[in-house]
C-alpha positions as CSV (number, residue, x, y, z in Angstrom):
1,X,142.6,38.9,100.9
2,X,146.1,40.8,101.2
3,X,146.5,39.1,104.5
4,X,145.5,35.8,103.9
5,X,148.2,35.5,101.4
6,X,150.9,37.4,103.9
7,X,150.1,35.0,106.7
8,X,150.0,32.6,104.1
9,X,153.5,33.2,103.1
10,X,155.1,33.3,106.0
11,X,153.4,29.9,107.0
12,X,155.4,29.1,103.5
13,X,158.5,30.5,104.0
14,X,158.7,28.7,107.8
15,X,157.4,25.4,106.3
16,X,160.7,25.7,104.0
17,X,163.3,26.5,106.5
18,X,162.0,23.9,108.8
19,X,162.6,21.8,106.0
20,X,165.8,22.9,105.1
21,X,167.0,22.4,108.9
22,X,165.6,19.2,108.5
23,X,167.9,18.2,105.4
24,X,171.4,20.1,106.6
25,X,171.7,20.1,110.0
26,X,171.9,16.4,110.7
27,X,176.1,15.7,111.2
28,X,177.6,15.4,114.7
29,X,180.8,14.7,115.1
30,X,181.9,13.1,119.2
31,X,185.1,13.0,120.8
32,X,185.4,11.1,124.0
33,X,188.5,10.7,126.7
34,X,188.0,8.2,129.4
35,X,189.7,4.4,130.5
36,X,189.2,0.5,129.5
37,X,188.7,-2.8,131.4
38,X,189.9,-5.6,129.2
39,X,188.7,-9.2,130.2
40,X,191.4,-11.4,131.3
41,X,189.8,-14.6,129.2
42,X,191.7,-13.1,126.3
43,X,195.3,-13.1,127.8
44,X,197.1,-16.4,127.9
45,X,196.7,-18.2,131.4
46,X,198.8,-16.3,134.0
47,X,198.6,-13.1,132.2
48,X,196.2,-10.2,132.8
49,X,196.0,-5.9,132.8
50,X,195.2,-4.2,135.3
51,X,191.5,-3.6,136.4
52,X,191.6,0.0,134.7
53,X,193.4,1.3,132.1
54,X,194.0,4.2,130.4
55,X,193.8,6.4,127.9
56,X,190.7,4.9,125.9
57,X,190.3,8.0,122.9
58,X,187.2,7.6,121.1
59,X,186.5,10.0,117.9
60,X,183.1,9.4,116.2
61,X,181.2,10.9,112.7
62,X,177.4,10.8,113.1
63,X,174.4,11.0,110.6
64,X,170.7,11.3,111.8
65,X,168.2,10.2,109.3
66,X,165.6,11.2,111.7
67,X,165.2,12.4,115.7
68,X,165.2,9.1,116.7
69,X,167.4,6.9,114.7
70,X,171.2,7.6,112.7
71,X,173.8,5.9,112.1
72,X,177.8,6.7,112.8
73,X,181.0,5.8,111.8
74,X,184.1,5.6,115.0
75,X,187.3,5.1,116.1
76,X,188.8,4.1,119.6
77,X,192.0,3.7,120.8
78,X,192.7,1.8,124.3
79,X,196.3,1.1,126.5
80,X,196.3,-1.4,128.6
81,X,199.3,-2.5,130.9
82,X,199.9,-5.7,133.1
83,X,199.2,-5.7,136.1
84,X,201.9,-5.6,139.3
85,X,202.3,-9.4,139.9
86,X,202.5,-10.7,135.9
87,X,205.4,-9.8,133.2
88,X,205.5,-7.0,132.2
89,X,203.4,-5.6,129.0
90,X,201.8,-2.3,127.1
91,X,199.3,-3.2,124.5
92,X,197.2,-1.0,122.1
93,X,194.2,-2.1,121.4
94,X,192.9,-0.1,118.2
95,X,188.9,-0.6,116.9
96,X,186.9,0.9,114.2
97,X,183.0,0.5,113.7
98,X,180.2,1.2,111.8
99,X,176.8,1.7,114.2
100,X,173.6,2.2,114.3
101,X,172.3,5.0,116.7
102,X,168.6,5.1,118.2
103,X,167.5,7.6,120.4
104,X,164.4,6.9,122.6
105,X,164.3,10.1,125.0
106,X,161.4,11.8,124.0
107,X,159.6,8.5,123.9
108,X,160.8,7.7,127.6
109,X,159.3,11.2,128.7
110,X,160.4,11.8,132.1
111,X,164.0,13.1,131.2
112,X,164.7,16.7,131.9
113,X,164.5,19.1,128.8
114,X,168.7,18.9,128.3
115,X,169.4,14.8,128.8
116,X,169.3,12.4,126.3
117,X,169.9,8.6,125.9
118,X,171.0,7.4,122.9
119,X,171.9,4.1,122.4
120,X,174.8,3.0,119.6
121,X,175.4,-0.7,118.2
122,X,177.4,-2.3,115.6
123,X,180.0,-4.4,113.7
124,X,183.6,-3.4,113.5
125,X,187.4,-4.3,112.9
126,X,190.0,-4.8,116.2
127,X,193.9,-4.4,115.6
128,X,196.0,-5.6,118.8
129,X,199.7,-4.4,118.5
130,X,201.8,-5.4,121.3
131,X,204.7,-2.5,122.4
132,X,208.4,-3.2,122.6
133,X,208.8,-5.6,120.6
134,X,206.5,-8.5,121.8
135,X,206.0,-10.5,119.1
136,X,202.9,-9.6,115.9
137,X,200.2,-7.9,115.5
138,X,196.6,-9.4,115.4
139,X,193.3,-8.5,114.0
140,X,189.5,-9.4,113.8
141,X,185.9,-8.8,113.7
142,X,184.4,-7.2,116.8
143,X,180.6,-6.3,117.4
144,X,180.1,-3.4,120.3
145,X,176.8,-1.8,122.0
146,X,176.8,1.0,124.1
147,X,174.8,3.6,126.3
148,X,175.8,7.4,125.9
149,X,174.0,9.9,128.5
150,X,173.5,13.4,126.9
151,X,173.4,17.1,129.0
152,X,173.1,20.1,126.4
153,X,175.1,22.7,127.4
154,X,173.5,25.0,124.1
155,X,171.9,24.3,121.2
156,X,174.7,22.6,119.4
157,X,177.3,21.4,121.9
158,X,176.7,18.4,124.5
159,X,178.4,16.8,127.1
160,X,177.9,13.2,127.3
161,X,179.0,9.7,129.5
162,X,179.7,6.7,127.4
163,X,179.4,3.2,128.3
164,X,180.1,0.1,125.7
165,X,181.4,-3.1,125.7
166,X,183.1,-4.5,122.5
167,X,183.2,-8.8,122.1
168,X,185.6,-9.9,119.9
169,X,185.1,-12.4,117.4
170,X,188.2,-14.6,118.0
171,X,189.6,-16.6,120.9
172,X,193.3,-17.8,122.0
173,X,193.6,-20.6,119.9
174,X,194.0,-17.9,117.1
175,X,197.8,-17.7,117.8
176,X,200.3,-19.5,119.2
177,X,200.8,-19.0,122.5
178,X,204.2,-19.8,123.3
179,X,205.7,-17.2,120.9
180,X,202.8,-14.6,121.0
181,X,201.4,-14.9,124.4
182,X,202.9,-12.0,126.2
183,X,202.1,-9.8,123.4
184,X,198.8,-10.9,122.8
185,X,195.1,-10.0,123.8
186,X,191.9,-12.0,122.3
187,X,189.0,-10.7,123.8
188,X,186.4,-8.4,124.9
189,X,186.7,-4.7,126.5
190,X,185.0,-2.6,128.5
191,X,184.7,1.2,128.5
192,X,183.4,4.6,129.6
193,X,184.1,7.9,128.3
194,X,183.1,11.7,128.9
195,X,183.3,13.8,125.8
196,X,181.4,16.4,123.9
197,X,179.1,16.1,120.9
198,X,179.1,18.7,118.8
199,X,176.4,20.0,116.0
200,X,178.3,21.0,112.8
201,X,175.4,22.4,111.0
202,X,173.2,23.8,113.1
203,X,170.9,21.7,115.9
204,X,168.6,18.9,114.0
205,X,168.7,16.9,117.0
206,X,170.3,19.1,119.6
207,X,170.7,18.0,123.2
């Protein structure tokens, strides 16, 4: 009988720090460093950036209600320059968003034990300021999705490859573009960063 209720407490006592691992150790926090690709539809005509630009700085809070699906809140910053042949112009392009995150890696099955996929969507807020004095600073609604590729280094530290594309809910006919034009950019971007994730509680859903 003694041993019945030992094994029965440790079964107990493991059932309860599972549990507790479950309920703390869910926050991530992500910081990324990698380059942008602006679309040229959102320059005025006879305006574009360069194919790549650079730096594109993302920093990133996430929550996991669950191994397979979180949410997270994010920031990126992206430069982008004109190219050789047009006038030239530096503009920072500045988003925040609010996404959901799913992760489908142990349903996909033939990943190795330390890669993930983990796939991020969601609404969010642009700010465009031009640099050196090239006319106002714009703003509006953007909606991004992206693909991030996971490789655990340890239990609570990742590297990871990020790929997203962020359409922007406005178009040129948002601003004049006789004043604003050189200044301006109304469209979509492109990215991909390499970063690390990192576990600040433990490893609920390590990599």
């Amino acid at each position: 009988m003694s041993r019945i209720l030992i094994v029965l407490a440790v079964l107990f006592s493991t059932v309860l720090e599972l549990q507790a691992q479950r309920v703390n150790n869910r926050w991530k926090a992500q910081i990324g460093v990698g380059v942008n690709r602006p679309f040229w539809s959102g320059f005025e005509d006879g305006l574009y950036a360069n194919d790549i630009n650079g730096p594109t700085v993302n920093l990133g809070l996430q929550y996991m209600f669950s191994e397979t699906l979180g949410a997270k809140l994010d920031y990126g910053f992206n430069r982008m320059k004109n190219a050789d042949e047009v006038p030239n112009f530096k503009i920072n392009y500045s988003r925040i968003n609010a996404q959901v995150v799913y992760d489908p890696s142990n349903a996909i099955g033939f990943l190795p034990n330390r890669m993930r996929i983990v796939l991020h969507a969601g609404p969010g807020y642009s700010i465009v300021k031009p640099l050196g004095g090239l006319q106002t600073d714009q703003s509006y609604l953007n909606a991004m999705g992206g693909t991030e590729f996971h490789y655990g280094l340890s239990d609570s530290l990742s590297l990871f490859l990020d790929v997203a594309y962020v359409y922007g809910f406005t178009s040129l006919d948002d601003y004049n573009p006789t004043i604003e034009g050189l200044g301006a950019f109304n469209g979509d971007l492109l990215y991909a960063t390499i970063g690390v994730s990192i576990s600040l509680s433990g490893c609920y859903t390590c990599n």
